[in-house]
C-alpha positions as CSV (number, residue, x, y, z in Angstrom):
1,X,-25.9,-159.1,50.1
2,X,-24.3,-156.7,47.8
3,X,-24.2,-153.0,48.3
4,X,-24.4,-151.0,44.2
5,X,-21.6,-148.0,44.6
6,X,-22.2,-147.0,41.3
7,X,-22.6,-147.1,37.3
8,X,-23.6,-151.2,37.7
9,X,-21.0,-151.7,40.1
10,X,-21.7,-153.7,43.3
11,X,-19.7,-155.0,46.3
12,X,-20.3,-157.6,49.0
13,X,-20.9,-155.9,52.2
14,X,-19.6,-158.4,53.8
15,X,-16.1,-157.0,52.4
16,X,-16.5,-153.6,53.0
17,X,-14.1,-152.0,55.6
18,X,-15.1,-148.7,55.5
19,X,-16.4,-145.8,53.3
20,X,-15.0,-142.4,53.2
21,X,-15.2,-139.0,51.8
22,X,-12.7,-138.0,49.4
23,X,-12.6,-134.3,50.2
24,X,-12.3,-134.7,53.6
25,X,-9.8,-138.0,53.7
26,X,-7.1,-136.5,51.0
27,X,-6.4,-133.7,53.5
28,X,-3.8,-136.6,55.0
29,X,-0.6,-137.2,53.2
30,X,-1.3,-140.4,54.9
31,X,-4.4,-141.0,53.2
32,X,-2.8,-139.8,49.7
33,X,-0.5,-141.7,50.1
34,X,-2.1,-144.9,50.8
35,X,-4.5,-143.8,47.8
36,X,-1.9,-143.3,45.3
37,X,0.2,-146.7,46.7
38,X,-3.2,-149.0,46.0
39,X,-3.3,-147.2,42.4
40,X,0.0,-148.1,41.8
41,X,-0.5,-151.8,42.5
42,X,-3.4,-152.0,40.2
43,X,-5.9,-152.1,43.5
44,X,-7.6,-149.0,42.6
45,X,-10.7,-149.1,40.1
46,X,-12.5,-145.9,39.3
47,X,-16.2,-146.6,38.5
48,X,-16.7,-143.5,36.6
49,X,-16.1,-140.8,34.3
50,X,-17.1,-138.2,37.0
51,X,-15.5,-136.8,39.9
52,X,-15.2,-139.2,42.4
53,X,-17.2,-138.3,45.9
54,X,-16.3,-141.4,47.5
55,X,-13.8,-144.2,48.2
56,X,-15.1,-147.7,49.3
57,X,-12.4,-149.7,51.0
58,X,-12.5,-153.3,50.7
59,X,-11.1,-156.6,51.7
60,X,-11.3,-158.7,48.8
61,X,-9.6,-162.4,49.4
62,X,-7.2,-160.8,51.6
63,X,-6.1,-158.0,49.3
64,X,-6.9,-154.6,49.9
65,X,-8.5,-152.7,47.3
66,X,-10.0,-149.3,46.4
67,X,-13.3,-148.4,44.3
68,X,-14.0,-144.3,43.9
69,X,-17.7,-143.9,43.6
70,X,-19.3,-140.8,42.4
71,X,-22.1,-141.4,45.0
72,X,-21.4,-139.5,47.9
73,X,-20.8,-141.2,51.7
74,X,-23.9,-140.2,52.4
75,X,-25.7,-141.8,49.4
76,X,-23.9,-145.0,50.3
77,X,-24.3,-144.8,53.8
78,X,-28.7,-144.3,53.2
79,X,-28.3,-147.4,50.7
80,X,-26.6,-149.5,53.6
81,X,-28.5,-148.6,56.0
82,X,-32.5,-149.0,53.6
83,X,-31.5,-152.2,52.5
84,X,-30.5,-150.7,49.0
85,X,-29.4,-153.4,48.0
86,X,-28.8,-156.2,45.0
87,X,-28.7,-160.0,45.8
């Protein structure tokens, strides 16, 4: 099953670790930093144009990666939890 995190995007939720709040993560240098050092290794992808709401992290064949969503945590978390879903 696939979770969709945005403008035709879609992940497996199978590799989803977590989803979080930008606003409320980037308060940590911690989390800033872990951010900016995923960026740097080319393991960030922004999905859109806008302002990203949301960061989905991921475990993707081992590596760890980063997709910023506009939708917000809660949109994502409704879409998990209804079965949003693409196959």
């Amino acid at each position: 099953m696939y979770l969709h995190i945005g403008n035709g995007n879609s992940v497996k939720r199978k590799n989803i670790i977590g989803i979080f709040d930008l606003d409320t993560s980037t308060v940590s240098k911690i989390t800033k930093d872990f951010i900016n050092k995923r960026q740097k290794a080319g393991a960030l992808t922004y999905l859109d144009s806008d302002l990203p709401r949301a960061f989905i992290l991921l475990d993707e064949e081992g590596e760890t990666k980063v997709r910023l969503s506009r939708i917000s945590t809660s949109g994502l978390k409704i879409r998990l939890e209804s079965g949003i879903t693409e196959e």
